[in-house]
C-alpha positions in Angstrom: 174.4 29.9 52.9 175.3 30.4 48.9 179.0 31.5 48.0 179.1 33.2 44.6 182.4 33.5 42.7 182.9 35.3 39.1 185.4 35.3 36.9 185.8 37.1 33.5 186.6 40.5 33.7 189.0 42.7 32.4 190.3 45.1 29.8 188.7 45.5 26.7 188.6 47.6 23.4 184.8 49.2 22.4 183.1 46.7 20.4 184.9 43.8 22.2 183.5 41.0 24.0 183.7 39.3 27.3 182.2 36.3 29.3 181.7 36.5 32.7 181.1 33.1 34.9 179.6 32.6 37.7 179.8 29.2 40.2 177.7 29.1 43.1 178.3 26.8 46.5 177.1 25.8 49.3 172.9 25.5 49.9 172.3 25.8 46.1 169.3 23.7 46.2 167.8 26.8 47.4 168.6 28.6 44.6 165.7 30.0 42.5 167.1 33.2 40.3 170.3 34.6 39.6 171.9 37.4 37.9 174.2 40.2 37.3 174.0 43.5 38.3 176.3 46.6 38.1 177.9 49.1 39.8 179.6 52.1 37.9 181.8 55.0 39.4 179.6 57.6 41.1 176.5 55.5 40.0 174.0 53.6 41.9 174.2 49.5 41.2 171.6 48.2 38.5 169.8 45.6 37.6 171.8 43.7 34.4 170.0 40.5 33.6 168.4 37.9 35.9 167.6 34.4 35.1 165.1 31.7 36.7 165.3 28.3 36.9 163.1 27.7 34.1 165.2 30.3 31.5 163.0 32.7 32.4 165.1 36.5 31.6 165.0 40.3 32.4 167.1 41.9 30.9 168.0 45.9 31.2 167.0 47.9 28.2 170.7 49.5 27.5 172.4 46.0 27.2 169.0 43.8 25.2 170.4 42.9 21.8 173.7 43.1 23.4 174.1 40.8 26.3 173.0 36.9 26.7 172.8 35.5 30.1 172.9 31.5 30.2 172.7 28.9 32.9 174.0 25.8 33.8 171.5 24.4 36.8 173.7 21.0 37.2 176.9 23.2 37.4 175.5 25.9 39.6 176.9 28.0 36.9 175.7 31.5 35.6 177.3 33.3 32.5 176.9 36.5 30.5 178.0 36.9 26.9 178.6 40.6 26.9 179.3 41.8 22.7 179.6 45.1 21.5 180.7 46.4 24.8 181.1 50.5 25.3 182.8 52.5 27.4 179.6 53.2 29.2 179.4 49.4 30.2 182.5 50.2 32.1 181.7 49.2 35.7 182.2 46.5 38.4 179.7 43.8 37.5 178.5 41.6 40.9 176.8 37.9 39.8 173.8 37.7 42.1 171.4 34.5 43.5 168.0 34.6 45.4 165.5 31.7 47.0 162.4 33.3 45.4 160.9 34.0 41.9 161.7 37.6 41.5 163.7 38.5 38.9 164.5 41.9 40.8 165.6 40.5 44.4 168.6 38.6 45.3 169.5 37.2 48.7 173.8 36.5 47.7 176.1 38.0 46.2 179.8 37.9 45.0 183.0 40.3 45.2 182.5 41.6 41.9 185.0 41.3 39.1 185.9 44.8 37.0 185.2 44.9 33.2 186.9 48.1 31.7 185.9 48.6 28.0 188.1 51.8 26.6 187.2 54.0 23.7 
């Protein structure tokens, strides 16, 4: 079993910037991907940005130019750089981990950590 926790969130003015972490435990050997997704008010959860092994990315189209993911494989560690944040980025962001390749499935997840951005 994987235990994901982040850290990171909070309150932050349009334009800001914020860096979410992520630390994984337990079986992380079996670790292949990992990621961020999102979850807004009334809004399904979506995809953010995943992450292979090999640096692989996928990012969503609204945060591209935006938004870095990095990973740290010897730390178990996955961050996101989020810059030039809007109010529509507003939502509770969940880090994510899977066993396979696919950059679109994910077998863990954390509690999610809020990131408010305000107008």
């Amino acid at each position: 079993q994987v235990q994901l926790v982040e850290s990171g969130g909070g309150l932050v003015q349009a334009g800001g910037s914020l860096r979410l972490s992520c630390a994984a435990s337990g079986s992380t050997f079996s670790i292949n991907v990992m990621g961020w997704y999102r979850q807004a008010p009334g809004k399904q959860r979506e995809l953010v940005v995943g992450i292979r092994r090999d640096g692989t990315t996928k990012y969503a189209d609204s945060v591209k130019g935006r938004f870095t993911i990095s990973r740290d494989n010897a730390k178990n560690t996955v961050y996101l750089q989020m810059n030039s944040l809007k109010p529509e980025d507003t939502a509770v962001y969940y880090c994510t981990a899977g066993d396979g390749l696919d950059l679109t499935h994910y077998d863990y997840w954390g509690q999610g950590t809020q990131v408010t951005v305000s107008s």
